[in-house]
N, C-alpha and C positions, 0 to 999 in steps of 0.2 A: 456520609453514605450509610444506610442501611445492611445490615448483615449480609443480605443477600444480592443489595445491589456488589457488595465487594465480592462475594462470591463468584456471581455471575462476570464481572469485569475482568478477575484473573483467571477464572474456567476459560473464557474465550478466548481472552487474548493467550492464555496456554495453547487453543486448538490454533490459532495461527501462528504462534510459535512452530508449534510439532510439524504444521503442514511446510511454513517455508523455510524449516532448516532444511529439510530436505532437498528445497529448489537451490535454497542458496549455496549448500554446501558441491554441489554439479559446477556450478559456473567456473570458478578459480581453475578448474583441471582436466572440463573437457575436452578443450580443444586437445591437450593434450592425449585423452584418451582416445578420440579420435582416430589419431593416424594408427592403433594396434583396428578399427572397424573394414572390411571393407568397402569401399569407396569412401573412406575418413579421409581419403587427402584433398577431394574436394571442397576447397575453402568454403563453398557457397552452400552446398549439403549440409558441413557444420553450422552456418549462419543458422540455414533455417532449423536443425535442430534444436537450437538454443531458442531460436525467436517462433518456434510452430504455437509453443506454451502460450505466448500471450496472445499472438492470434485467436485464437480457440477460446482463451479468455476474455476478448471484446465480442465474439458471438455468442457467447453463452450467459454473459454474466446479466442480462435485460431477463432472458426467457425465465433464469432460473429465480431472479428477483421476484419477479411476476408472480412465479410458481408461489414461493414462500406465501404470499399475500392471499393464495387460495388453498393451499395444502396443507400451510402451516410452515414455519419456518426451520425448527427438529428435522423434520421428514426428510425436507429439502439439503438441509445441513448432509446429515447421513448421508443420503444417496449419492451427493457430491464427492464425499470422502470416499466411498466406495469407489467410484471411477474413477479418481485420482490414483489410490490402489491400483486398480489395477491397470491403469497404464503405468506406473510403478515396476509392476512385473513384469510388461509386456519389454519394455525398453530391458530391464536386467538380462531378461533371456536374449535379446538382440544380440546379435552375430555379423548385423551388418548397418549402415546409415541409415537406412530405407525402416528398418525397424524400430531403429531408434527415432528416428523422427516420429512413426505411427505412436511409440509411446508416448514421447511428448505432446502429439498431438489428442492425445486420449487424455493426460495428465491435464491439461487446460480444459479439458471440456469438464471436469469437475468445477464450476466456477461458482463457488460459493461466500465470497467476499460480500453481496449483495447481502444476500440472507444472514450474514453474520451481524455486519452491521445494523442489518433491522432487527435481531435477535437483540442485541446491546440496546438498542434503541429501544423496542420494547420496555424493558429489564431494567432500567432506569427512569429515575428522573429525571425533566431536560436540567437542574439545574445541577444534576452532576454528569450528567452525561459526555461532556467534553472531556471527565476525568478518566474515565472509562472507556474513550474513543483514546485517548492517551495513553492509557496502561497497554491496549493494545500496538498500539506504533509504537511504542519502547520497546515492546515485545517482541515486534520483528526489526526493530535498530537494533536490538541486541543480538538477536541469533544470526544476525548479515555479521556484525562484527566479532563472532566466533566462529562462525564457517572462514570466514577469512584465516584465522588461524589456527583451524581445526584441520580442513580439506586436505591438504598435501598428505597432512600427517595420516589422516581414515583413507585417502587411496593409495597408498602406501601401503597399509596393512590389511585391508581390503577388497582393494580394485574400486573400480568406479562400479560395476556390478552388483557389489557390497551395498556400494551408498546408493544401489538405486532402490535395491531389497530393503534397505534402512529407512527409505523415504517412503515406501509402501506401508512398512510397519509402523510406523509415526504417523499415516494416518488412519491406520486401524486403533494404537493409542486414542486419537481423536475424539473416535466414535464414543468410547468408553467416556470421556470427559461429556460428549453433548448429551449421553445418554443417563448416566450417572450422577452427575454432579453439574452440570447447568440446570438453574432452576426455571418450575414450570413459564413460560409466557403467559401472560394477562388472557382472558375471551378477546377473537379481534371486533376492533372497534365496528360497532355497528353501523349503518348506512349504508346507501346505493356504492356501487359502483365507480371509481371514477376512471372514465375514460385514459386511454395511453397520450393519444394527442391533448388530454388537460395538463399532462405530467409534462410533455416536452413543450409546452409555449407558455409556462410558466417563467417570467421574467426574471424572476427573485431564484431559481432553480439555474435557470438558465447561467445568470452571471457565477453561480458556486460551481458551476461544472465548466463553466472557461476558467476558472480556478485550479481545479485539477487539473487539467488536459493542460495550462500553463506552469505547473508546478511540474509533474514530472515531463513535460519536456526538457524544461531548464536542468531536470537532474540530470535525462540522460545527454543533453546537448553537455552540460559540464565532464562528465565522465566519457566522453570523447577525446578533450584536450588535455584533462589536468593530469592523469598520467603521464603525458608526454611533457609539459610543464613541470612535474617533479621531478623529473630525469633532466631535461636542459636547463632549470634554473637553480635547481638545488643537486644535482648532480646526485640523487636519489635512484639507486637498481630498482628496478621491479618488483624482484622480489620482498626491498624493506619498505613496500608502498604503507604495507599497512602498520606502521608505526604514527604516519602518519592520519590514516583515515581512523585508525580505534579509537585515540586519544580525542579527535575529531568530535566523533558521534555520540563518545561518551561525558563528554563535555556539555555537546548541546541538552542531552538528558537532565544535569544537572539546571541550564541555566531557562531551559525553557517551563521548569516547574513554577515558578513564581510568577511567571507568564497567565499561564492553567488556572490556578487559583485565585488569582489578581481578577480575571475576567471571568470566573467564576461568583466570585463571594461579593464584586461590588458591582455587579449586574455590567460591566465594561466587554463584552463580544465583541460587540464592533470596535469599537478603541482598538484593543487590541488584534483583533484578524486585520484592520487595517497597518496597525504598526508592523505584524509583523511581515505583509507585503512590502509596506515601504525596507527594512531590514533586506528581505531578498531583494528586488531590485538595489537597495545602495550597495549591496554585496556585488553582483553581476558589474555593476558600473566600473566599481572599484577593481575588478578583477580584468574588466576590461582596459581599462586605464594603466594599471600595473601589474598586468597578472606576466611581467617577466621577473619578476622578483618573488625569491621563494618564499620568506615569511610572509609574504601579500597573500599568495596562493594556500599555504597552510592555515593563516588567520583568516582568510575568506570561506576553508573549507567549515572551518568551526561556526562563523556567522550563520554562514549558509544550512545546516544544518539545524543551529540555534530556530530558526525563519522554516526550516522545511517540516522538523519535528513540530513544530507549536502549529502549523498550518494543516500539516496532516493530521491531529489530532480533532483543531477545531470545525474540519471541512466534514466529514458524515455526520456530526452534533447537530450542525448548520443546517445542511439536510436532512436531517429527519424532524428537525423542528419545521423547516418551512413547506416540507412535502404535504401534500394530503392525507391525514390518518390512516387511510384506506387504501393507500397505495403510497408505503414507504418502501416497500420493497420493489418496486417497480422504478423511483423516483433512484436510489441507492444501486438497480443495475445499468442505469445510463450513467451516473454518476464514476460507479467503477470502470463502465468500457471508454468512458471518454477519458478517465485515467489510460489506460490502456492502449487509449489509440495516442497516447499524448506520449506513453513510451517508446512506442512502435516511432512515432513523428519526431523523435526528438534525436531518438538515432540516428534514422536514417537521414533526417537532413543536418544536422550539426556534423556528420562526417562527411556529408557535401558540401556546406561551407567550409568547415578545416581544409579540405584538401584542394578546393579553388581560393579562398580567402583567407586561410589561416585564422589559429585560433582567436584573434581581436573580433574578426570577425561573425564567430560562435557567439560569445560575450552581447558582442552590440545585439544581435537578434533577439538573445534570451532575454536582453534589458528592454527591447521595445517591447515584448508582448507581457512582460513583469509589467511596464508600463500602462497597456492598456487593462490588466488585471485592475491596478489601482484606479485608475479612473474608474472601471465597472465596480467596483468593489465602494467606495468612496460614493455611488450613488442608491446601494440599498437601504433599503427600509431599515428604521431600527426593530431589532428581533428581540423580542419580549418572550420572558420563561412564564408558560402556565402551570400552576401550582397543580403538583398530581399528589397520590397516596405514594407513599414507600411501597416497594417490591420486597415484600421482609416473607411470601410466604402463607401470613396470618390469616384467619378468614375473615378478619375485620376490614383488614387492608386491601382484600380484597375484594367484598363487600363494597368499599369506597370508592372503587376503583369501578367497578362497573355502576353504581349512582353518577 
């Protein structure tokens, strides 16, 4: 990579860092804060306060995609950070449920994931750009697996108040990185317009976004049962989960590199997005099959992540190579809401099969729609990298870049 494409890869993947330590570091401990709110002891009050975020994030993350594609992708960046802020504040000052929900529901309407990735996408070449959709997901696999054991310890000595004031100001940090040190984006590509109905009946877009909506359902459908699995099978408290899950994720960081570069440097995309589908479906199987046995369950955790990291990284590369130039940002916020709904969906029904079918029965669902992933997946196009200039800055390169 180019100077700047390395620049630009860890400038962003910094901005999403900074934005979801903040989210993640909330989850571990609100419930608990909760009951000092009042009406905090309504369990179902707390649900939606936790789940208003990604709500807000499947309606917002099309419009603001869109936006980038006509505003500019900076502008749209900013403005996002800014009302993530200050629903940030809005929730700190809360005094009761009702507020704290409006904050969250402010804090998702900043939904800037679309525009990020088109920024990355931009800001790259395709044929590293999978490297730099990567540095990103490591980014936020690393700051989930230090909020895990960071949070007790910052609302302990700060309240949960603290860390919401902490999550306002890390994305005023933000600003300062997309403003400062992400470098400029290319002129956008010239040409007509394309249509929103050309973005969603694209066939080859189509099959990458049942990909997502299938990946993180299976995460949250797993993270339904396997809690409860490392307590009855490994006779693991609650509290030492995450000995289990750091070791986990940091693992997969290790093994899914050689992955990235493999399907990188010897043109192998496909080969490998499809291996590593096959990888999560054999994992789900095998979990369903023996997920009463703990080192199954821990050794599944590591697969599975090995499979979720390599797929998360290579899924926005995928689409923005196969989107229409002129609408990546558009192609990138159905992409992320159908992420989105696929968290919302994964939830909510993997805790309706646990709780009428038990967890085998979570596993087998996650494995039949892994399943039809592979089959869709298994019948794309082969995707070919077009040779572009480096993002280095230069005016030459730049110069080439719009020839």
């Amino acid at each position: 990579m180019s100077r700047d494409e390395k620049r630009a890869g860890a400038a962003l993947a910094a901005i999403f860092a900074l934005r979801m330590l903040g989210m993640f570091l909330i989850l571990p401990v609100f419930a608990i804060y909760a009951k000092t709110l009042a009406g905090g002891d309504n369990l179902t009050l707390v649900g939606i306060a936790l789940g208003a975020y990604g709500l807000t994030q499947a309606l917002f993350q099309i419009p603001f995609g869109m936006a980038s594609d006509v505003f500019g992708r900076k502008r749209v960046i900013v403005f996002g950070l800014l009302v993530f802020a200050i629903g940030s504040v809005v929730a700190a000052l809360a005094n009761d449920i009702g507020w704290t929900i409006a904050g969250r529901v402010i804090q998702g309407a900043g939904a800037i994931s679309a525009a990020i990735t088109a920024l990355a996408a931009d800001l790259t070449r395709e044929q590293h750009r999978t490297k730099v959709m990567a540095m990103i997901g490591s980014s936020i696999g690393a700051v989930f697996a230090v909020s895990l054991v960071a949070a007790p310890t910052l609302y302990a000595v700060i309240g949960m108040s603290g860390i919401f004031w902490l999550t306002g100001a890390l994305a005023l940090a933000a600003i300062g990185l997309v403003t400062r040190v992400v470098p400029e984006p290319p002129p956008p590509h010239p040409g007509p317009r394309v249509p929103f109905g050309e973005v969603l009946a694209n066939t080859q877009l189509l099959r990458l976004n049942l990909g997502i909506f299938t990946l993180h359902m299976s995460q949250m459908m797993l993270f339904v049962v396997v809690p409860g699995l490392l307590v009855s099978a490994g006779s693991l408290p609650l509290a030492s989960h995450w000995k289990v899950y750091l070791p986990a994720v940091l693992a997969s960081f290790v093994l899914m590199v050689p992955a990235i570069i493999y399907a990188e440097k010897r043109q192998q995309l496909r080969r490998v997005f499809v291996a590593a589908i096959a990888l999560l479906l054999l994992t789900l199987l095998t979990m369903w099959l023996e997920g009463r046995h703990f080192y199954i369950v821990a050794g599944g955790l590591v697969s599975f992540f090995v499979a979720f990291n390599t797929l998360e990284a290579m899924l926005p590369s995928l689409i923005s190579r196969v989107a229409p130039p002129r609408a990546k940002g558009a192609a990138l916020g159905v992409y992320n809401t159908t992420q989105s709904l696929g968290l919302f969906l994964g939830g909510a029904l993997g805790g309706w099969l646990a709780k009428h079918f038990g967890p085998t029965a979570v596993f087998a669902f996650a494995s039949g729609m892994a399943t039809l992933w592979l089959l869709a997946a298994s019948t794309m196009q082969p995707i070919r990298t077009r040779p572009q200039a480096a993002v280095t800055g230069d005016r030459q390169d730049i110069l080439e870049m719009k020839s």
